[in-house]
N, C-alpha and C positions, 0 to 999 in steps of 0.2 A: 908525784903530781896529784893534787887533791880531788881532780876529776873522778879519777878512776877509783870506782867502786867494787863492793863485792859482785853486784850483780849486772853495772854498766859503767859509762861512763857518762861522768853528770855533773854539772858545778854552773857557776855564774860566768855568764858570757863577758872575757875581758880580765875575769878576773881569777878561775880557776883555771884556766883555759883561753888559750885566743889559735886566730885562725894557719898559722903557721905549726900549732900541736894538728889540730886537725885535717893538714896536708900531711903531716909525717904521719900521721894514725892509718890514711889512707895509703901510702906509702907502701906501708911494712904489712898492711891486715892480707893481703893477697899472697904474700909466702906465710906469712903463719898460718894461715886457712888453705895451704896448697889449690887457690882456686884461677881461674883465667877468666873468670867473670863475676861480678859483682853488682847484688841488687840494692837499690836504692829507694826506698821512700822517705817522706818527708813531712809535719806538720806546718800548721801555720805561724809556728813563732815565728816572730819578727829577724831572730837571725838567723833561721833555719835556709834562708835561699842561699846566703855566702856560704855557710859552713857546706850548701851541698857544691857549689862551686870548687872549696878547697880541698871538699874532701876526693871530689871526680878527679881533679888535679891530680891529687895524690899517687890514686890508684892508675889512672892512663898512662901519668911516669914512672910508673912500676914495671908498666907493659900489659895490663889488663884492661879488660873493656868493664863498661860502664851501663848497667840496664836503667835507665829513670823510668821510676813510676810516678815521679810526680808529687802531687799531693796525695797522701792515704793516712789509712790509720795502722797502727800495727801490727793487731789483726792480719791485715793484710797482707804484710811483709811477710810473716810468719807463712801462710797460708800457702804464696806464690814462693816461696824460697825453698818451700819439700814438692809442694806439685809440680813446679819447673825444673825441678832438678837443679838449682842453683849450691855451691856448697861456702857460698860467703852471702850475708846481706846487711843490711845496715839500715837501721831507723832512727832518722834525723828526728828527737824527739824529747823533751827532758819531762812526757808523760804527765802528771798530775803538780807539778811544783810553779812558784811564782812565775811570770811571766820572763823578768831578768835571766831565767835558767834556762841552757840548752844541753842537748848531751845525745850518745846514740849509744843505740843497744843493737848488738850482734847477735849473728845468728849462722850457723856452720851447716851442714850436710842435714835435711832432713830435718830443718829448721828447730836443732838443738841449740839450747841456749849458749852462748862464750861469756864466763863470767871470770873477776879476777883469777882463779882458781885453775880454770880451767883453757885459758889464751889470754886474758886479759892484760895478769902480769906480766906474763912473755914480750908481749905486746909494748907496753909502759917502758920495757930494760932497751926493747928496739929502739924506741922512740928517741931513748935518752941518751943511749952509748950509741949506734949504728948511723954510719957515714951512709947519705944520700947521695947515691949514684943514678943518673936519671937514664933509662934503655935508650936507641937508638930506637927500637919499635912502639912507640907507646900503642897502647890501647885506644879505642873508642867509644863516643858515649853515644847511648843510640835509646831514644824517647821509648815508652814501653808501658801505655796505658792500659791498666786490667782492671777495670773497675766496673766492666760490665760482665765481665767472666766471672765477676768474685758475687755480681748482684744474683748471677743465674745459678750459684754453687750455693747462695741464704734462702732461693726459692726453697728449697726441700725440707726449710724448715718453717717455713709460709703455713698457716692457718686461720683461720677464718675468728675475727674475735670482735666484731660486731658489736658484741654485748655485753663488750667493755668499753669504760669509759675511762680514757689513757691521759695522760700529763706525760711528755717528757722534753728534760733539762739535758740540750747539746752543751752546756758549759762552752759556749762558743768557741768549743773545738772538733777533733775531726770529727764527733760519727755524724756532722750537721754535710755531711756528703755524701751519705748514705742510707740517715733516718730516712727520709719520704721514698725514696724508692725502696724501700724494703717493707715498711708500716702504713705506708698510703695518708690518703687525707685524714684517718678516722681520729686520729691523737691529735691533743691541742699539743702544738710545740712552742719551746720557749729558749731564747737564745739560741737558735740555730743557725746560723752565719757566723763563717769563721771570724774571728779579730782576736790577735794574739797578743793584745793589751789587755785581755779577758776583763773589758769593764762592768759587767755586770756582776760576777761573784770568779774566785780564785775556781782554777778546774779540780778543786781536791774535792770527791764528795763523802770522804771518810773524814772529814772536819765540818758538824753538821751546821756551822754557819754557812757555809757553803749548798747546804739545801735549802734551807728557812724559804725562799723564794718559790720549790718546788713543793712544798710541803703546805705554802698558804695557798697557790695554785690549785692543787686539788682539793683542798676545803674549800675555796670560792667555787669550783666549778660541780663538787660535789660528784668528783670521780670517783672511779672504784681502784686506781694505781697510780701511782707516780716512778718513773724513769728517772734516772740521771746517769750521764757517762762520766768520765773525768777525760781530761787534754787529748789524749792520743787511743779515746777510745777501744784500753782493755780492760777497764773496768767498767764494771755497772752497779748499779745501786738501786735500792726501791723504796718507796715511801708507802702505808696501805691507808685504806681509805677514810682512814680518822688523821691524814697527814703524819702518820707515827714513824719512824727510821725502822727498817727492817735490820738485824744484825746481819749483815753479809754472810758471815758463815750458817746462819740458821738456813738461809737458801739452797744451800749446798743437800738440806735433807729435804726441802722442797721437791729438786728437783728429780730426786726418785721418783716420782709421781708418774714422772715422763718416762724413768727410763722402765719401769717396774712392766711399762709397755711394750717396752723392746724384747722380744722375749730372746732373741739369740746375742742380746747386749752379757758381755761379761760383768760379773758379780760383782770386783772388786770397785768400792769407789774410795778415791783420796781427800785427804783430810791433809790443813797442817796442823801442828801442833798447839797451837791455841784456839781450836774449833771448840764449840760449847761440845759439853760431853750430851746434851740434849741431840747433838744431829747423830751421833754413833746408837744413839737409844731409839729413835724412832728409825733410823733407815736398817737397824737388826729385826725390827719386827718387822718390815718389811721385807725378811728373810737377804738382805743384802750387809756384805760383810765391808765392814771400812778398816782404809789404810793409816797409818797417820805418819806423817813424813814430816823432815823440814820446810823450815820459810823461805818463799820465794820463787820464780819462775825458774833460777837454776836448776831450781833442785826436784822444783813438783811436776818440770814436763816429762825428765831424762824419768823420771819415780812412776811416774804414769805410765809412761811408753815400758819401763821393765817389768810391773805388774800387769798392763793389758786393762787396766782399767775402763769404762764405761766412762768416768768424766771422772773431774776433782773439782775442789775449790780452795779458798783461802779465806780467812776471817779479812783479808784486804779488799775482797771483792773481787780476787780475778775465778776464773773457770775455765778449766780444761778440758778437753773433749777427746776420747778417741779419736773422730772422723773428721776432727780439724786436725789431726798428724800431731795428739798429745799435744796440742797449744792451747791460749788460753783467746776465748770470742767472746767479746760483750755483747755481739749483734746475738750472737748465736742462744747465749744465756737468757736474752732479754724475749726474743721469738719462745723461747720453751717455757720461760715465765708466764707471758701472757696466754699461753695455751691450757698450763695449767688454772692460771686463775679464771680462764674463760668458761673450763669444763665444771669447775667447784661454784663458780656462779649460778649457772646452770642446777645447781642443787642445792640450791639456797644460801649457799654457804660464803663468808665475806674473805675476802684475805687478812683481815685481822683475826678470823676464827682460825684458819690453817695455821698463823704462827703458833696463836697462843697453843694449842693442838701439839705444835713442837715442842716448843720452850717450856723447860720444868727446872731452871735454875736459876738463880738469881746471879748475875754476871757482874763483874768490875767495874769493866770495860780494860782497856790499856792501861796501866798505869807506871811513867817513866822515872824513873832516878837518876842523877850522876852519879855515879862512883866512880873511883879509880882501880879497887880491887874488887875488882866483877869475882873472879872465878871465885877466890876466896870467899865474897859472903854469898855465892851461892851455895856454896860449899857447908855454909854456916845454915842457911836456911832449909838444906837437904836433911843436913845430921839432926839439927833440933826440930823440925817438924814430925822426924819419921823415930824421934826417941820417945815424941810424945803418943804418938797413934800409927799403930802399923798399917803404912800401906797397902793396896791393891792393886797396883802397876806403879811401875816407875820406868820412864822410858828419860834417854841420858844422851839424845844426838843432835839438841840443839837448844843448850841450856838443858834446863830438867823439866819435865814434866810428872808430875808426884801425885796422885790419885788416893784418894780414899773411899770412905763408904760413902758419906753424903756430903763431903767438898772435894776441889782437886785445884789447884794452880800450875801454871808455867811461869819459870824464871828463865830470861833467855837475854843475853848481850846481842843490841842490836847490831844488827851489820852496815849500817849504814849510815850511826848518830851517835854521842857517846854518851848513850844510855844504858841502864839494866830494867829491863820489864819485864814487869808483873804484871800477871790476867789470873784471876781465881773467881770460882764459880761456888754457889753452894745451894742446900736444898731451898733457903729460905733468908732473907735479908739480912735477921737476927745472925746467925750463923756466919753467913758471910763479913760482917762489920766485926764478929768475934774474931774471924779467922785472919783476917785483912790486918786488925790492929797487931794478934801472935805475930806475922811474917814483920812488919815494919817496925814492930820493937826488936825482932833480930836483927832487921837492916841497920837500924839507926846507928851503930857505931861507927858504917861503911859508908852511911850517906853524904854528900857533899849538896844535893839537893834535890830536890823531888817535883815534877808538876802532873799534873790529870793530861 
């Protein structure tokens, strides 16, 4: 089934998927997750109300109850699914993609991630081979609003930030149900009402046509930050106050700032593998040592939660927290943001001066190929990059990552598109457009096509 992904399940409503997969999905997720109850949130896409219907279905005729929370973000899900002791949930959500898309992302005991890997495919074999026997007892669904529990658990990251001047883009999805009780009047907001026709801009804010709206916002208004969430509210994004895209992963060395505060916060913070090697150089001088793990919430909460981490991030834009139970909080990211740039204001200093402060590489960005034989010309671009200049790390657990003195790139098979990506960084633009054309003359006999 083409829904089911590495890390959830996700596809066009109708068409990868329709709502009889997502009765048996409900069906069978209560004995693979050995649980007797099951939480539920939901976005505002348009087919998110039936799919929660079929999916309640599912699980009541399994013999399980059914927690509705309603409308939320997933944030949320995650948050209520380790603090209530829940060991199955479910977020009716297809997070940042077209409007047509729905899809739900699971979550087991202590709101670890279920990825193909890990219940998913188990999951898909149920779905497809196993006879639908409905109990005599079914379960129940019983309403279970926490949205003012979860408003009083963001209070503690409440600070006073005045003397800033905010922009932020709800991408008319969820976190427009939680921005103003968390941020107050002080921020101009924009698109915040939910409508899951998302007619103002698509909720991806890692596609920067998708900001352009945010980014002319805070140059008319001549603020000092610009906000954007994407659809289901776990990611976040920031623009600084010359309208510029922040790279998501450079925030990740930002936000030592805050924790560098904490003084009984643990050392270790996480990285994935395509973080600019600028966030591992600034947060060592800040005597904190970083992790660098695979892509993806599978993989960066269970990584987090086993090193005890202090927080993580991802070059996607999500963020991890300890004290959100190893999950990743856009609310949570976006509060410590604005704290820090409220405190650097405060000393004159711009949020364009703190990037540039980071940033000492000259970066790619993404850059996607077809191929067919992925392993192979990664394989091709390991051996002759590393015959021509010896490395200084090379770490090999998801795609390669290959380091030198003053460049370094990752080549990595996405998990979710059938691409092979390239991200390379180097001291200086010269360098990097050197080193960029060496790897895509190796690629070039592998390629079937390439775009930015």
């Amino acid at each position: 089934m083409g829904a089911f992904k590495a890390y959830d399940f996700r596809g066009i409503f109708g068409k990868d998927f329709d709502l009889e997969t997502i009765y048996k999905f409900g069906f069978f997720l209560p004995s693979l997750l050995n649980s007797k109850k099951v939480l539920i949130g939901r976005d505002m896409r348009l087919t998110s109300d039936e799919m929660f219907d079929a999916l309640a279905k599912g699980i009541t005729d399994a013999g399980c109850d059914v927690y509705n929370m309603g409308l939320s973000t997933t944030p949320m899900v995650y948050y209520f699914t380790a603090k209530h002791k829940f060991d199955a949930s479910v977020m009716i959500t297809a997070s940042h993609n077209p409007k047509e898309y729905n899809g739900l992302k699971v979550s087991k005991t202590d709101a670890l991630p279920v990825g193909f890997d890990n219940g998913l495919g188990e999951l898909e074999q149920k779905i497809l081979n196993q006879e639908i026997v409905i109990t005599k007892n079914k379960g129940k669904i019983f309403d279970y609003p926490l949205k003012q529990e979860y408003l009083d658990f963001q209070k503690k990251y409440h600070y006073n930030t005045d003397n800033l001047k905010v922009v932020i883009d709800c991408s008319n999805g969820m976190a427009s149900i939680l921005v103003k009780d968390i941020f107050g009047d002080n921020p101009i907001y924009i698109y915040d009402n939910l409508d899951g026709n998302f007619p103002n801009h698509e909720a991806n804010p890692l596609d920067l046509k998708n900001v352009r709206d945010l980014q002319k916002k805070v140059l008319d208004t001549k603020s000092d930050i610009g906000i954007i969430f994407d659809g289901d509210a776990d990611r976040v994004m920031f623009v600084d106050e010359n309208g510029s895209f922040i790279p998501p992963d450079l925030m990740i060395a930002v936000f030592g700032h805050y924790f560098a505060e904490e003084k009984n916060a643990p050392g270790l913070i996480l990285q994935d593998i395509r973080t600019s090697k600028s966030v591992e150089e600034y947060l060592n001088s800040m005597n904190r040592e970083v992790y660098i793990w695979r892509v993806g919430r599978a993989y960066a909460a269970m990584k987090l939660r086993e090193i005890d981490g202090a927080y993580g991030g991802e070059y996607a834009g999500h963020y991890y927290f300890r004290d959100f139970f190893y999950s990743d909080s856009a609310m949570i990211a976006a509060q410590i943001a604005l704290h820090i740039f409220s405190d650097i204001k405060k000393r004159g200093i711009t949020v364009s001066q703190l990037i540039a402060d980071i940033k000492r590489y000259a970066n790619s960005g993404e850059i996607n190929f077809t191929i067919n034989e992925k392993q192979a010309a990664m394989e091709a671009v390991k051996n002759k990059t590393t015959s021509y200049e010896k490395p200084t790390r090379i770490l090999d657990f998801d795609g390669y990552r290959i380091e030198f003195q003053d460049w370094w790139f990752n080549i990595r098979p996405s998990n979710t598109e059938p691409y092979l990506r390239l991200l390379m960084e180097a001291k200086n633009e010269e360098m990097l457009a050197l080193k960029r054309s060496l790897i895509e003359d190796i690629l070039a006999p592998f390629i079937v096509n390439s775009l930015k």
